[in-house]
C-alpha positions as CSV (number, residue, x, y, z in Angstrom):
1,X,127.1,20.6,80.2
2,X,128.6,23.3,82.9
3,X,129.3,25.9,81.2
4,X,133.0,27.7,82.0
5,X,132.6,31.5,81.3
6,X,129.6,31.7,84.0
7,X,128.8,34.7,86.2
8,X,126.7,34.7,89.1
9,X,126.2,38.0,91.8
10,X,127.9,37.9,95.0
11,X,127.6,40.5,97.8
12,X,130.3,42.9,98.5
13,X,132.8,41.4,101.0
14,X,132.9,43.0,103.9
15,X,135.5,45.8,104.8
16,X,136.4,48.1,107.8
17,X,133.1,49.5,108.5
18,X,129.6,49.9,106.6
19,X,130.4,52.0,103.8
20,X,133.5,49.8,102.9
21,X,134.8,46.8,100.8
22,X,137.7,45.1,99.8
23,X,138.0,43.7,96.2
24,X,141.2,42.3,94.9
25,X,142.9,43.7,98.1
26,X,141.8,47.2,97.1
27,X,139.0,49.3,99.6
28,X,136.1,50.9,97.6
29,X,133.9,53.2,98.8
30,X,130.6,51.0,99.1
31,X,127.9,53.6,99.0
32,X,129.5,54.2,95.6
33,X,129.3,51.1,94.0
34,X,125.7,50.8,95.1
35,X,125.1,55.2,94.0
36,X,125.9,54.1,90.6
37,X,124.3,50.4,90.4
38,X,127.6,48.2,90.5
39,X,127.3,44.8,90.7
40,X,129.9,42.2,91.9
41,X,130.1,38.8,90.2
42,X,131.1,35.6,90.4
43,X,134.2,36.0,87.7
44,X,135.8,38.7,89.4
45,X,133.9,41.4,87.5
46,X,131.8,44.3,88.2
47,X,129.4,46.2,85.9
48,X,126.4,48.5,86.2
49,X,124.7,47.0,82.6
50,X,126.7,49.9,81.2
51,X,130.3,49.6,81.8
52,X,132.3,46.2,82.5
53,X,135.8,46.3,85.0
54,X,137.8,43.1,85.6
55,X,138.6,43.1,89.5
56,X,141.0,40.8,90.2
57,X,144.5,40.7,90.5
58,X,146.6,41.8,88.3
59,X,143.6,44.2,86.7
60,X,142.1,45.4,89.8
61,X,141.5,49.4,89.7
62,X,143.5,51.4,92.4
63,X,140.7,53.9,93.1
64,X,137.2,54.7,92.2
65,X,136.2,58.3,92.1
66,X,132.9,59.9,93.2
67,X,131.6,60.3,89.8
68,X,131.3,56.5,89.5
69,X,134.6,56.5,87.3
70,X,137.8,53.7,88.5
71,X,141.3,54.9,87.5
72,X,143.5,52.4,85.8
73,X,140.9,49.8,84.9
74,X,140.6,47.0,82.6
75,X,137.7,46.5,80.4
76,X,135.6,43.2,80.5
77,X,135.9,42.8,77.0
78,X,139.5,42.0,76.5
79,X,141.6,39.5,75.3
80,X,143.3,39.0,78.7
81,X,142.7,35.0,79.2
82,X,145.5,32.3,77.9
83,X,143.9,30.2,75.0
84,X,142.1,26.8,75.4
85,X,141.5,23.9,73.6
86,X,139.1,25.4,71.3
87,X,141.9,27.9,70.1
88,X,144.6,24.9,69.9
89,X,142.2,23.1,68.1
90,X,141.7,26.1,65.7
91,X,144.9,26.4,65.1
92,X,145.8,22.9,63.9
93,X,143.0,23.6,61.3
94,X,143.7,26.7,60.0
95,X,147.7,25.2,59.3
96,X,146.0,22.6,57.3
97,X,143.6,24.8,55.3
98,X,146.4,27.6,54.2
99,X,148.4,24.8,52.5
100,X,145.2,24.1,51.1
101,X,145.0,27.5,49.3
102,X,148.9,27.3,48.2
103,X,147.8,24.0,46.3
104,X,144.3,25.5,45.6
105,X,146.4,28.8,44.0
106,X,148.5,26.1,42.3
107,X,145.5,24.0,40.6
108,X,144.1,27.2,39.5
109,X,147.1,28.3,37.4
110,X,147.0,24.7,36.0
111,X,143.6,24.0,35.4
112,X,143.0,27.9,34.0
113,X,145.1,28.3,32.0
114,X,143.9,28.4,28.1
115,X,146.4,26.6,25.7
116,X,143.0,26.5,22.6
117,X,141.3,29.7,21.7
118,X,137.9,30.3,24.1
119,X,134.6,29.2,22.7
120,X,131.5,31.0,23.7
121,X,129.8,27.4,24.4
122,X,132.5,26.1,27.1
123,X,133.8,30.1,28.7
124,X,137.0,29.8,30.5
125,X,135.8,30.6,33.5
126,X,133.1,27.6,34.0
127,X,136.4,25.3,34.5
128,X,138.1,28.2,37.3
129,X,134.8,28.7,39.9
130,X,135.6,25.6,41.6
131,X,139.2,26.7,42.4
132,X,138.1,30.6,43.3
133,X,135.4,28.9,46.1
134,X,137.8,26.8,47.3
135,X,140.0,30.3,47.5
136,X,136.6,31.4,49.4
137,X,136.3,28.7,51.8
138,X,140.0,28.8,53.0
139,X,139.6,32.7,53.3
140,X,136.6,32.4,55.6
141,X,138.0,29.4,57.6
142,X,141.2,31.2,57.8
143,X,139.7,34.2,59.5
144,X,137.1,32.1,61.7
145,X,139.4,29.8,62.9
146,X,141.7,32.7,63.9
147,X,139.3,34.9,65.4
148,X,138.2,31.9,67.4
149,X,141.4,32.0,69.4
150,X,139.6,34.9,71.3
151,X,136.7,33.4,71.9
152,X,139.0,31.3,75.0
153,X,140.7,34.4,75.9
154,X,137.5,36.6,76.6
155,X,136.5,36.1,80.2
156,X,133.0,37.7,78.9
157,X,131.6,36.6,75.6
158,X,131.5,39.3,73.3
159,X,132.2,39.9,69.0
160,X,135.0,36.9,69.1
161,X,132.0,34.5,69.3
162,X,129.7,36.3,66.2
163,X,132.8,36.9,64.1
164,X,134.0,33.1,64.3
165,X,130.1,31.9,63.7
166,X,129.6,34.2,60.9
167,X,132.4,33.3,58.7
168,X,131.7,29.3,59.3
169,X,128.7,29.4,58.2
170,X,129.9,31.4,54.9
171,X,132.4,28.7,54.8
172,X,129.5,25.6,54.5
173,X,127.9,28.2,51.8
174,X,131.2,27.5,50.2
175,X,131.8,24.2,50.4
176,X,128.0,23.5,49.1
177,X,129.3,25.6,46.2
178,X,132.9,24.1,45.6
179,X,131.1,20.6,45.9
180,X,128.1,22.1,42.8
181,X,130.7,23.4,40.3
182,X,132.9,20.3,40.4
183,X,130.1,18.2,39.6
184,X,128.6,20.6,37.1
185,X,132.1,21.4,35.4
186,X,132.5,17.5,35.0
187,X,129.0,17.5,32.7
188,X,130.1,20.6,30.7
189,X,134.4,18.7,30.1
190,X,131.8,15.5,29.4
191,X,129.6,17.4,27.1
192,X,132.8,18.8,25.4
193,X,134.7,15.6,25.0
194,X,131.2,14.1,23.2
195,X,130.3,16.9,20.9
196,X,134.3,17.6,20.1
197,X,134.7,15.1,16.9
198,X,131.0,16.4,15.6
199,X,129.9,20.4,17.4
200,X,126.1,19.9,15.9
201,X,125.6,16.2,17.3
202,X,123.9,18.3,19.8
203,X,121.9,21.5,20.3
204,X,121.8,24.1,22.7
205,X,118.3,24.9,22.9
206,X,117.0,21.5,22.9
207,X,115.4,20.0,26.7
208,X,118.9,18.6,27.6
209,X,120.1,21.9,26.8
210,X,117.6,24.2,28.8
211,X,117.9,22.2,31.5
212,X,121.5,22.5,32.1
213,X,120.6,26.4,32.1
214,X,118.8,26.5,34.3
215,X,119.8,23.6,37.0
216,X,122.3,26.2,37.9
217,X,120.0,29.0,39.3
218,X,118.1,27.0,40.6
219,X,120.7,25.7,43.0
220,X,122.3,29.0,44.0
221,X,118.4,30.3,44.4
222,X,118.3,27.8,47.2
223,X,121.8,28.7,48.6
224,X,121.5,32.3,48.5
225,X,118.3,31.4,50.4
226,X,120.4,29.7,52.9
227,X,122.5,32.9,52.7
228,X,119.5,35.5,53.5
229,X,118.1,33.2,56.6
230,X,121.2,33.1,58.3
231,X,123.4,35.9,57.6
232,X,120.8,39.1,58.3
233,X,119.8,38.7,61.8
234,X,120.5,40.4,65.3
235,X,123.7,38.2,65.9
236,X,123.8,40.4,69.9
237,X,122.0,37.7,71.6
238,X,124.7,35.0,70.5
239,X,126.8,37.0,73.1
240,X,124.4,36.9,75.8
241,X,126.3,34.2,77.6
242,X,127.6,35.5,80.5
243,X,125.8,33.4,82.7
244,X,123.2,30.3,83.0
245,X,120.0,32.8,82.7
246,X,121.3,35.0,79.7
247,X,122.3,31.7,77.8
248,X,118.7,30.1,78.6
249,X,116.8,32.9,77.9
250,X,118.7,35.3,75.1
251,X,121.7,32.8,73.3
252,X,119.6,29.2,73.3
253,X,116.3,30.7,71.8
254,X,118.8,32.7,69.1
255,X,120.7,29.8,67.8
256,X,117.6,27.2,67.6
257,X,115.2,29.7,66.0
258,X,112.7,29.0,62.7
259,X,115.6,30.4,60.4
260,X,118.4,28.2,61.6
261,X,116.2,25.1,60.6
262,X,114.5,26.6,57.5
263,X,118.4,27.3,56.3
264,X,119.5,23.8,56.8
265,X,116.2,22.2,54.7
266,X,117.4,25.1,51.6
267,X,121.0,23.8,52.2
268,X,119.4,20.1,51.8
269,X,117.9,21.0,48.5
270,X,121.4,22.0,47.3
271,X,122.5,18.7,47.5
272,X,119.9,17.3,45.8
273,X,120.7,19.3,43.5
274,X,124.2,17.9,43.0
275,X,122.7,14.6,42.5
276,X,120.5,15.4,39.9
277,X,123.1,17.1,38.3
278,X,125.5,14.0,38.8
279,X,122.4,11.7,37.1
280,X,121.9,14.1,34.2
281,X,125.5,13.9,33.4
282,X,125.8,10.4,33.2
283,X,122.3,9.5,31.9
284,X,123.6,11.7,28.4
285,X,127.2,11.8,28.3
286,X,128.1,7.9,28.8
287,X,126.6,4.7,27.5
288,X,123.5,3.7,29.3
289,X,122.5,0.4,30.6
290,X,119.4,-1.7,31.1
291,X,117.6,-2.6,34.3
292,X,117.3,-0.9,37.4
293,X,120.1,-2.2,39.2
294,X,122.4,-2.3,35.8
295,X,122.0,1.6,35.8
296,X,122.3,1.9,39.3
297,X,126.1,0.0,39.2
298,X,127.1,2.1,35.7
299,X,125.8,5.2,37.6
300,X,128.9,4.4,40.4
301,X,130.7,3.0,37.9
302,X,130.8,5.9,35.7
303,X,131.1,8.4,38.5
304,X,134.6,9.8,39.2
305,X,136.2,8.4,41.8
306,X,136.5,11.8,44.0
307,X,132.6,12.1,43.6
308,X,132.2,9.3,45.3
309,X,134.4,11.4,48.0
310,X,132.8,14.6,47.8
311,X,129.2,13.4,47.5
312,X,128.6,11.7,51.5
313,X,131.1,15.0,52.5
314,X,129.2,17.3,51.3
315,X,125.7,15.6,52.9
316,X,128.0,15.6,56.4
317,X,128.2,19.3,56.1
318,X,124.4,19.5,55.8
319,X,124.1,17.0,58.4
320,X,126.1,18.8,61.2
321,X,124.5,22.2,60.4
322,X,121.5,20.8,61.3
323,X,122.1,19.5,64.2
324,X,123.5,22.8,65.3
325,X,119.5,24.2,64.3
326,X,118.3,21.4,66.8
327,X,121.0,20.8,69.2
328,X,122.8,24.1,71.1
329,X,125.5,21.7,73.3
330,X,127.2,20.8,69.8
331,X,126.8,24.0,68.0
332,X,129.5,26.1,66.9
333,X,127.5,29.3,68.4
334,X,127.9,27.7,72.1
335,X,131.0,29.4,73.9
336,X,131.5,26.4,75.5
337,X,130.7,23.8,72.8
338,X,131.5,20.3,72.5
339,X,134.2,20.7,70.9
340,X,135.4,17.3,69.3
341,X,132.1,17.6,67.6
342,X,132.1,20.7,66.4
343,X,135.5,21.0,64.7
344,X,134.8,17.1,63.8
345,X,131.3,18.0,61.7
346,X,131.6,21.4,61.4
347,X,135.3,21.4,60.6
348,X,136.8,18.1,59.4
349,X,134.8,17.5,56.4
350,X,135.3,20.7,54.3
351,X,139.0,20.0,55.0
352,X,138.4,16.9,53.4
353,X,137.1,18.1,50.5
354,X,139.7,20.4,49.9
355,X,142.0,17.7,50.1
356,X,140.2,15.4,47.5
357,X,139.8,18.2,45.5
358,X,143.6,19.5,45.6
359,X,145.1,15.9,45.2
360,X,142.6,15.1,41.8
361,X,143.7,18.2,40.4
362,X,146.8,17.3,40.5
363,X,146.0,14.1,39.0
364,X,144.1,15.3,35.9
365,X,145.8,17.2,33.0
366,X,144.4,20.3,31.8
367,X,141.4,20.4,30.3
368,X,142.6,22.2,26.7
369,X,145.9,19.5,26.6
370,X,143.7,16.7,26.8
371,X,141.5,17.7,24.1
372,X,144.6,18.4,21.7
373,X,145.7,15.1,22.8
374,X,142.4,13.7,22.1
375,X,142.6,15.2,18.4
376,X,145.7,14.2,17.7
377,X,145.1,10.6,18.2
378,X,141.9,10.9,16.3
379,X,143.5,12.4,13.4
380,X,146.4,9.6,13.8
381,X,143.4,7.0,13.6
382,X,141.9,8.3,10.5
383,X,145.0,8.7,8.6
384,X,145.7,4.8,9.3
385,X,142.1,4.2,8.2
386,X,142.8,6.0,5.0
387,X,146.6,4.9,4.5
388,X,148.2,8.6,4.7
389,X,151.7,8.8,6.5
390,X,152.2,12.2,7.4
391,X,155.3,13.8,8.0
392,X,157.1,14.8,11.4
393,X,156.7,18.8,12.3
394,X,160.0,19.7,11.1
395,X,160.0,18.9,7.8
396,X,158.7,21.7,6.9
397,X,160.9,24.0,8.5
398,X,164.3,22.2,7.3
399,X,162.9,22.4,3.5
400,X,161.3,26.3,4.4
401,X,157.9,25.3,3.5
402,X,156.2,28.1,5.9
403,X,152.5,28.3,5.5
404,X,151.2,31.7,5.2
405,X,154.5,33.6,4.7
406,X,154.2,36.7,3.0
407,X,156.6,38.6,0.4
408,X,157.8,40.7,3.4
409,X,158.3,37.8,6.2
410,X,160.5,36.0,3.3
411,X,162.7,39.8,3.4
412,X,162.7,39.7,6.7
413,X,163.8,35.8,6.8
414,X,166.8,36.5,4.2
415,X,167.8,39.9,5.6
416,X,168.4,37.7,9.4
417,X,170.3,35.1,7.4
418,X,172.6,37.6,6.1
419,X,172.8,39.6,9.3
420,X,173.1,43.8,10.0
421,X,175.2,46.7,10.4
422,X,178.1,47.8,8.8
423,X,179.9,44.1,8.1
424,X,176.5,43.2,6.0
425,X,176.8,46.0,3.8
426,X,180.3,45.8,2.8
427,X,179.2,41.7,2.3
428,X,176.4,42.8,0.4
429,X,178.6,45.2,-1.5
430,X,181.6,42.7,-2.1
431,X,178.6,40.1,-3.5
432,X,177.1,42.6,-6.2
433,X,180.3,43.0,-7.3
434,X,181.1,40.0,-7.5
435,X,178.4,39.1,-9.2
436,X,178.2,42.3,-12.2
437,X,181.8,40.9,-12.8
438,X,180.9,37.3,-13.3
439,X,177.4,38.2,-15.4
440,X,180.1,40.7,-17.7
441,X,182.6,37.7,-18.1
442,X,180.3,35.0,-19.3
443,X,178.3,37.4,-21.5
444,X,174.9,36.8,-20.5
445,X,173.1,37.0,-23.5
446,X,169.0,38.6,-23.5
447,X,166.4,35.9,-23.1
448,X,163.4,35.5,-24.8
449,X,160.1,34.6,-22.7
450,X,157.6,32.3,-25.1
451,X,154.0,32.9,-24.1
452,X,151.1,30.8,-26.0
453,X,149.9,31.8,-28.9
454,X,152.2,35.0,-29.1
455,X,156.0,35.7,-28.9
456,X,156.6,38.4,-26.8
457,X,160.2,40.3,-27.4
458,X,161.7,42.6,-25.1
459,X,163.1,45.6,-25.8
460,X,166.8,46.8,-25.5
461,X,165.5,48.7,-22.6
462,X,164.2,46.6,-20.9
463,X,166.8,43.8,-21.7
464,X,169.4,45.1,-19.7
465,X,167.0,45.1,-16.4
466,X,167.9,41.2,-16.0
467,X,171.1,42.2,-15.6
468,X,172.3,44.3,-12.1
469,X,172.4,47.9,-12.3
470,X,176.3,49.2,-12.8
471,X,177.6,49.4,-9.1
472,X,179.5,52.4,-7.5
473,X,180.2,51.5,-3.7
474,X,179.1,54.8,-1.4
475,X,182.1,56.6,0.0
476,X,179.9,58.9,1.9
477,X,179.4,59.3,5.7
478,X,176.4,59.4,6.0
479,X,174.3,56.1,7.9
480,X,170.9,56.7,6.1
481,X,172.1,56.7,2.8
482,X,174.7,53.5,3.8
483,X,171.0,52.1,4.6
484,X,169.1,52.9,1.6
485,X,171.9,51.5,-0.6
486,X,172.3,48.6,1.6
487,X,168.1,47.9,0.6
488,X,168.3,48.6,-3.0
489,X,171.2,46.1,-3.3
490,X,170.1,43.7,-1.2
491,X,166.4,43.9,-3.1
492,X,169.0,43.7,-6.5
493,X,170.2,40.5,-4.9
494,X,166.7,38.6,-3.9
495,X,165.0,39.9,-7.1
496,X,167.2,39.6,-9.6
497,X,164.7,40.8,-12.5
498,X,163.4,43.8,-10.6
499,X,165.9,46.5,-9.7
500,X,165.8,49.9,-8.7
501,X,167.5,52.8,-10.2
502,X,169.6,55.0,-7.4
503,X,168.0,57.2,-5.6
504,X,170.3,59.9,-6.0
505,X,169.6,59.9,-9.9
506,X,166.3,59.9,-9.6
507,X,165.9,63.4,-10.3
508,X,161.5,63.3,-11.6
509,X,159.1,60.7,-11.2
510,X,159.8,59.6,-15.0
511,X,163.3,58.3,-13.6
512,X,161.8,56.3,-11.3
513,X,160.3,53.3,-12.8
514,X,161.3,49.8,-12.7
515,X,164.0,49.7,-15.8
516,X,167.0,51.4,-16.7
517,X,165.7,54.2,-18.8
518,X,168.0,56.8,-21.0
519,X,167.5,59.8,-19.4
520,X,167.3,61.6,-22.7
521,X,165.0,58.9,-24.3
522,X,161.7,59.7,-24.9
523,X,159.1,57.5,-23.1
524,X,158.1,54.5,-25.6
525,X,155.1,52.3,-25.9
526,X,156.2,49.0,-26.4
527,X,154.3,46.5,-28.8
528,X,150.9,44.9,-28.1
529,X,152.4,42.4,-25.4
530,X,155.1,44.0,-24.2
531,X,155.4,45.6,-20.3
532,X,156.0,49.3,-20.8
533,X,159.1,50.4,-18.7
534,X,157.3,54.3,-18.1
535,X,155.3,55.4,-14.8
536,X,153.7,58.1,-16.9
537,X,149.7,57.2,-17.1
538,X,149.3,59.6,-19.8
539,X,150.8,57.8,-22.6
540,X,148.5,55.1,-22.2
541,X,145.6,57.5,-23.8
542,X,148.4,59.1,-26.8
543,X,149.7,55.8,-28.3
544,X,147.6,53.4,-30.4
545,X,145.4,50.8,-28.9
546,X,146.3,47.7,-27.9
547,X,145.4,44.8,-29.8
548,X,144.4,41.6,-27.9
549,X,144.8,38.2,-29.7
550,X,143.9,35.7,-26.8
551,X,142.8,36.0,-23.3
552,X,146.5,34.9,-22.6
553,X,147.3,38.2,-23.4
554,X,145.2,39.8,-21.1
């Protein structure tokens, strides 16, 4: 192939008289030029192996001083150049893979998001690393495709070339890797789908077990070898394709060396990987068959369908990279490539894996949802098998059967029914005395409460407490003590048996027990089964024991 960006030397056209040339229509002094070891070029440039000046017009320098120095000049290494088809062609691929990360960004939120709580066997991030390498591969294709563009516009070769080689080959490391976890992420949803109805119909530390531990490092041992015999290297000589000599002796030898091949067999193993991985899955996670070709058909028959995809894809990216380690014409590292080959190999097919893998997680629900749904209809089975009809969700809540709801929620739950502020207290107000005036007309006599084996009578005390305390509405201004009142009543209301005394009587701790004591009343101790009505501990060592006639009355 003839190469485009060549260079060749010329001699220095001739000009007015021996120690003069003419260059882009400018004279130079010619004993200069040859003083500080200049030389001319076929593509209108002129270096000395230390500095590089474009010569022709519109970049040619005005005037070169005696000290070797030309005013006004232009740089060699420049984007100066309109692009070409390998820019245009980069382009159209870097379009398509940045919607790829929108949907990529998309699937992640889908697909990671928890909706059941994490287990330590199934981590919530073993279902997200295919979705953050395919955020890695359309970040590296994004910036090599991008600085390819200067690859065309660079009359001399120079960092455009290394940068745009560099981050394609971290994009196959990535595609390798998207192309690993899908497969592997598929065993560990298959492995949770079989041990969900029963978690101990298989172990962890069993040889199915160890072996899913450590398939993984063993594959990303072999790609981070792929990593290390590429990546590190003197990537200088890539650039050293100025002209037909440099590329035969510095840039050819570079891209074909020992490390380039040795890369592609580790990247080779890789995929070998997958496929064991792919077998292992389906040899213990679906029903096997007999016969050789029997488990060869349930082996594509049980495969997903984007597999099937994903799998010849993923040996094309192999493929290409190494043909690149054999063959410099088609290789991405050649300034002047072949370029329907290299963005069809090198290009095309991690594209089209990011596709498949965008449009089947589209397809598939997430992960947790299915295994709810999953439950549910197993639950729905079993309760058929066992003839029990269960109710709908909100019957419950419409008869305020609330599992797990304390003393305090059930407050809480009244005091919103009845509202706040102001208007409830006056309504709480206007219902206790409403309801002191009905309990006073009817004449609600004491009850009696009849426990087993022993009658238990209450005392006069202690008889009133079923009734509400007398109630005095506040007149006050302040808000606090509006609040406090506001409680007790409300507490008067909801617990009809329990009330509180006021807190502005409550003048000791002895006036602050549960029933309505005299004030001047001496503290009593009621009869062998009766509830005292005193906070005061100390009476309980002063009065007589207490006699215990059953272990009801305990």
């Amino acid at each position: 192939m003839v190469l485009v960006q060549v260079r060749d030397l010329l001699a220095f056209p001739d000009g007015e008289n021996a120690t003069d040339t003419v260059i882009g229509g400018i004279h130079f002094n010619l004993t200069t030029l040859n003083f500080w070891n200049y030389t001319y070029y076929t593509n209108n440039t002129l270096s000395n192996g230390s500095y590089c000046f474009l010569v022709d017009q519109p970049y040619t320098p005005p005037a070169l001083l005696l000290n070797g120095t030309f005013l006004n000049s232009t740089s060699c290494y420049l984007a100066t150049e309109p692009i070409g088809n390998r820019a245009r062609a980069g382009i159209g691929f870097a379009v398509g893979f940045a919607l790829c990360l929108v949907l990529v960004l998309v699937n992640l939120k889908k697909h990671g998001q928890l909706h059941l709580p994490p287990e330590k066997r199934f981590i919530p991030i073993g279902r997200r690393w295919q979705w953050y390498w395919a955020i890695f591969i359309c970040a590296a294709a994004l910036i090599g495709l991008f600085t390819g563009i200067d690859v065309d516009r660079y009359r001399v070769p120079q960092l455009p070339i290394v940068l745009n080689v560099f981050f394609w080959f971290l994009m196959q490391m990535g595609t390798m890797a998207l192309v690993w976890e899908s497969v592997r992420h598929w065993g560990s949803w298959m492995e949770r789908q079989y041990i969900d109805p029963d978690p101990f119909v298989l172990r962890q530390n069993d040889k199915r077990g160890m072996f899913e531990f450590w398939l993984p490092l063993f594959f990303y041992f072999w790609l981070w070898l792929n990593f290390f015999l590429i990546v590190p290297r003197n990537w200088g000589k890539i650039e050293l394709q100025r002209s037909p000599d440099q590329t035969v002796e510095n840039a050819i030898p570079a891209a074909t060396d020992g490390r380039f091949k040795a890369a592609v067999f580790c990247l080779f193993v890789c995929w070998l990987t997958i496929m064991v991985s792919l077998w292992h899955s389906i040899y213990h996670y679906e029903p096997r068959n007999r016969g050789f070709f029997n488990r060869i058909i349930g082996f594509l028959g049980y495969m997903p369908f984007r597999f099937t995809l994903l799998v010849p894809l993923a040996l094309a990216v192999v493929g290409y990279q190494g043909l690149c380690a054999w063959d410099f014409t088609a290789s991405p590292l050649n300034v002047d490539t072949d370029l329907l080959a290299m963005y069809l190999g090198g290009y095309a097919p991690t594209l089209l894996i990011l596709i498949v893998q965008v449009i089947a997680g589209f397809m598939r629900p997430n992960e947790d949802r299915e295994l709810i749904r999953q439950r549910r209809e197993r639950g729905a089975s079993i309760d058929r098998d066992l003839g029990i009809v269960r109710k709908p969700a909100w019957w419950r809540r419409v008869n305020g059967d609330l599992p797990g709801e304390s003393m305090r929620d059930r407050i809480m739950r009244n005091v919103r029914e009845v509202g706040g502020g102001r208007p409830t207290t006056r309504h709480i107000e206007r219902l206790a005395e409403q309801r002191a005036a009905d309990l006073e007309a009817n004449g609600v006599a004491n009850r009696s409460t009849v426990v087993e084996m022993n009658e238990m009578h209450r005392t006069s005390t202690r008889s009133s407490a079923s009734n509400p305390p007398p109630y005095s509405p506040y007149d006050g201004k302040s808000d606090t003590r509006r609040s406090e009142r506001t409680v007790q009543l409300a507490a008067g209301l909801l617990f009809p048996g329990n009330t509180f005394d006021d807190a502005e009587n409550a003048g000791a701790s002895v006036g602050r027990g549960r029933g309505l004591e005299v004030e001047n009343e001496p503290p009593r101790r009621p009869g062998t089964s009766e509830r005292s009505s005193s906070t005061v501990s100390g009476l309980s060592t002063t009065g007589p024991p207490q006699r215990i006639r059953s272990m009801l009355d305990v």
